[in-house]
PLY file of the C-alpha trace (Angstrom):
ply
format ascii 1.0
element vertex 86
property float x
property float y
property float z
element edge 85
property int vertex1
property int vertex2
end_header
-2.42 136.45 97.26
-0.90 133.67 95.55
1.25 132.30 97.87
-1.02 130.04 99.62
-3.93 130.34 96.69
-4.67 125.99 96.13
-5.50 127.48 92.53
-2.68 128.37 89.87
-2.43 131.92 88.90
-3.38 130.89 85.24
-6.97 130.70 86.95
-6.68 133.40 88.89
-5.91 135.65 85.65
-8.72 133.94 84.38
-10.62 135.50 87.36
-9.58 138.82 87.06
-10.25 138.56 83.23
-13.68 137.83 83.65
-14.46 140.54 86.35
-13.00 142.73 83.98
-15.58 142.13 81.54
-18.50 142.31 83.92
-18.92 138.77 84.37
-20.86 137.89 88.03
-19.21 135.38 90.32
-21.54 132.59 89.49
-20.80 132.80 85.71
-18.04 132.85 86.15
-17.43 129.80 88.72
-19.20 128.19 86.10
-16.90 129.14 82.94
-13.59 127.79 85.25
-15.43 125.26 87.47
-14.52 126.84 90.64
-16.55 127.27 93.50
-18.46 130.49 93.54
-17.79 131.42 97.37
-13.84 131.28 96.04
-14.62 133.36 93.02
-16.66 135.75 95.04
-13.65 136.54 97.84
-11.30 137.02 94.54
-13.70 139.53 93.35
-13.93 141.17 96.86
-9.74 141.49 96.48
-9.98 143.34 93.18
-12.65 145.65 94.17
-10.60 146.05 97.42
-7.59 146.64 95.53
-9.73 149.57 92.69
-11.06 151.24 95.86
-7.40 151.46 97.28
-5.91 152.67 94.09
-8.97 155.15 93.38
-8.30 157.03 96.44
-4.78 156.98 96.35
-5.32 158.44 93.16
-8.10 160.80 94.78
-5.49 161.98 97.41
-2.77 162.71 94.74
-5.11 164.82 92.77
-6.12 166.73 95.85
-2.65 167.22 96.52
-1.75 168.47 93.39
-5.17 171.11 93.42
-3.93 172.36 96.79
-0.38 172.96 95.79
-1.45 174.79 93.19
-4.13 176.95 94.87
-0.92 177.48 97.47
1.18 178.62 94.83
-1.01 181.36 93.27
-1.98 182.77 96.64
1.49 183.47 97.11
2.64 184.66 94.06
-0.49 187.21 94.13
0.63 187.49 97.74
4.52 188.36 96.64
2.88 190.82 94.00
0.49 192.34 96.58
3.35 193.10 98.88
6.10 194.21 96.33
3.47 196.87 95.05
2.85 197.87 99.04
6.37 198.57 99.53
6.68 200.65 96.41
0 1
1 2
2 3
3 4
4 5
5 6
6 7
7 8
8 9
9 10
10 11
11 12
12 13
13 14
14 15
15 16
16 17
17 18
18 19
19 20
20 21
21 22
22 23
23 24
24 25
25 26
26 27
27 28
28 29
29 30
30 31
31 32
32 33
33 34
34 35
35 36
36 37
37 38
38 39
39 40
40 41
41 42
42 43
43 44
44 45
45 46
46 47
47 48
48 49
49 50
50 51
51 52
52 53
53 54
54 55
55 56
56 57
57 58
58 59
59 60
60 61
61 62
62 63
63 64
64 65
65 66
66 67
67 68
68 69
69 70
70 71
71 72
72 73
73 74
74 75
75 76
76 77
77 78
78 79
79 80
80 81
81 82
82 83
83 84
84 85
C-alpha cells in the first residue's frame, strides 16, 4: 500500500484516523486537502481489509464451536460405549 502511495504515510494515518471516527470521504479530503476519489479508494482498502479480518475471525470461531461440539460427541460417545461393554 505504501510503496508506490505519491502521499506520505503521515497522511495516510491521517486517513485511517478519520475513517475511524466516521468521517465520509469528502470531509475528509477536505480536512487533508486530498482528492476525494484518492480518499475514497483508501477507504475501500480498510473496509476491504475489516471484511477480511471479520471473517477470518468468523472462520476461527466456527472452528473452535465445531471442535468442541466434536469433542463432546465423543467423549459421550467413549462413555456410551464403555457402559455397552460392561
Amino acid at each position: 500500500m505504501y510503496k508506490y502511495s505519491k502521499i506520505s504515510r503521515y497522511k495516510i494515518k491521517k486517513i485511517l484516523k478519520l475513517f475511524s471516527q466516521d468521517l465520509s470521504a469528502t470531509k475528509t479530503a477536505k480536512i487533508l486537502d486530498l482528492n476525494r476519489k484518492t480518499v475514497d479508494r483508501y477507504y475501500g482498502i480498510f473496509r476491504q481489509q475489516l471484511l477480511n479480518y471479520s471473517r477470518k475471525e468468523l472462520e476461527y470461531i466456527h472452528l473452535l464451536a465445531v471442535c468442541y461440539t466434536d469433542r463432546q460427541f465423543f467423549h459421550t460417545f467413549s462413555i456410551f460405549r464403555s457402559n455397552v461393554f460392561i
